[in-house]
C-alpha angles and dihedrals in degrees: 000000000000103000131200090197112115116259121256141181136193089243085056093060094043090058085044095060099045085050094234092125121113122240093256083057092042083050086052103042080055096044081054102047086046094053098067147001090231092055087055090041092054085038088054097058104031082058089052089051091045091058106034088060090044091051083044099045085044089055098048090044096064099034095052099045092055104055082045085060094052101043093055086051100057093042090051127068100201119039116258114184099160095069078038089057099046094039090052079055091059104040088055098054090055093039083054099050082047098060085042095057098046091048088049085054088049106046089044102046084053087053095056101051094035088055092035091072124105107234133172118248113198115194127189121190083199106187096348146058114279122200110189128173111214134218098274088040105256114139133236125195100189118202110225121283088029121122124200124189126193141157112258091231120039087217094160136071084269142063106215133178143173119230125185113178122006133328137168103217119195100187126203109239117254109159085188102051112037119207114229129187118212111209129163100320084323119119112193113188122198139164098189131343145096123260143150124238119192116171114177143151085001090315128116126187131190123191124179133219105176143353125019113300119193119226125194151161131185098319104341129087143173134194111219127194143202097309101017127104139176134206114205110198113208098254103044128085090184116110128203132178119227132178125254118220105198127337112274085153097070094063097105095057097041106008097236133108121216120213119193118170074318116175111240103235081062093050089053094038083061098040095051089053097047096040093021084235122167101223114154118183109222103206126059088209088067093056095081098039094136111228133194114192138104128235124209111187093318124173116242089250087060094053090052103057096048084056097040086041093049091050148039095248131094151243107234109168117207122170112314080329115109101190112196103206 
């Protein structure tokens, strides 16, 4: 998963503690607390297990040291506190490892543990484009107002994930562990490809790009390929596979769309969503007008004039309406 949240070690936080870092560090240790619940939960207790060794490894340290002491005295005769003194040395700096190496057990074995939890990441692309990696590496561009869940380790025999909106998936293959989307009573099953899914109003598309994408719903199911899509209505459990001419699907990722023999209702259906245009087409006979061009962040008007300009109909603006006739 790309993230945003700051890096930290373990090193970092010891510093930290012993109050050794350096502002820039202190600045960092605070970006990353902030950044999520889960960072001050695993500070909280890293800082617990920090003290409590310290306390233990305090207490041994003395103790230890002084029943050393006295039993040297009684065994000698004469006082030496030189070779006292040297042994005490010795005895600390044992005593010191030690601690350390009880404190490093403990903290590792927490962060096992701590890192080793399944927890679910949601991610929200809000007004904007979004481009995530996930755990296994595949990548997700998400279009504005979607939401994607996943777990932040894919620890099953299956990669699954929630979308809500639109997304344009490219999956790292994994024959042994599918990866399956989860959108509004849609399951789409894949191993490794590259495919849009759009589900809105009760209407869910799939489009795919490449390799062979599973579609089903309830207990029905399709396999689509390279040029095929499907559009699943909300009430409907049926599933039919249609061909795709171009790819208009793909504009919010590269802001093109690619017209190939497309039928022109397709075209204006694409072009009302992306510039919240009002074009109608009057006559039924013009819906299926094919049309090969590409447009690059062009205006409306733009657009316009290629398709009034490609065929014998015409731009009559009334109201907010744009007729194509």
């Amino acid at each position: 998963m790309s993230n945003s949240t700051p890096h930290m070690t373990d090193d970092l936080l010891v510093k930290h503690l012993l109050g050794e870092a350096t502002i820039a560090e202190q600045e960092q240790v605070q970006a990353w607390l902030n950044a999520a619940e889960e960072n001050q939960l695993y500070y909280n207790q890293f800082k617990t297990l920090w003290d409590q060794s310290l306390k233990v490894a305090g207490t041994r340290l003395i103790d230890e040291d002084t029943a050393f002491i006295r039993l040297q005295n009684r065994i000698n005769n004469s006082p030496a506190a030189s070779q006292t003194q040297t042994r005490r040395l010795t005895r600390a700096n044992w005593l010191a490892i030690a601690a350390s190496l009880v404190l490093v057990c403990m903290l590792s074995y927490f962060a096992l543990n701590y890192f080793s939890r399944v927890t679910t990441v949601n991610l929200q692309s809000n007004n904007k484009v979004l481009v995530d990696t996930l755990p296994d590496g595949s990548v997700v561009t998400m279009n504005a107002l979607s939401q994607l869940s996943y777990p932040n380790r894919f620890s099953g025999d299956t990669r699954p994930v929630e979308l809500s909106g639109e997304a344009f998936f490219k999956i790292t293959p994994d024959k042994t562990k599918p990866f399956i989307i989860n959108v509004n009573g849609v399951t789409v099953r894949v191993v490794g490809t590259s495919f849009n899914i759009k589900s809105r109003n009760g209407k869910t598309e799939v489009i795919v790009e490449t390799g062979i994408v599973n579609v089903s719903r309830d207990k029905n199911s399709i396999s689509l390929k390279p040029g095929e899509k499907t559009v699943v209505l909300k009430n409907r459990s049926s599933l039919t596979k249609q061909s795709t001419r171009g790819k208009l699907y793909s504009y919010y990722i590269n802001k093109e769309l690619v017209c190939d023999s497309t039928p022109l209702s397709e075209l204006v259906s694409a072009v009302n969503e992306i510039y919240g245009a009002h074009i109608v087409i009057a006559k039924p006979s013009l819906n299926k007008l094919p049309i090969t061009t590409v447009f690059k962040d062009q205006s409306l008007e733009q657009i316009l004039l290629v398709v009034t300009g490609t065929f014998p109909i015409t731009a009559i603006h009334k109201g907010n309406q744009i007729i194509l006739k």
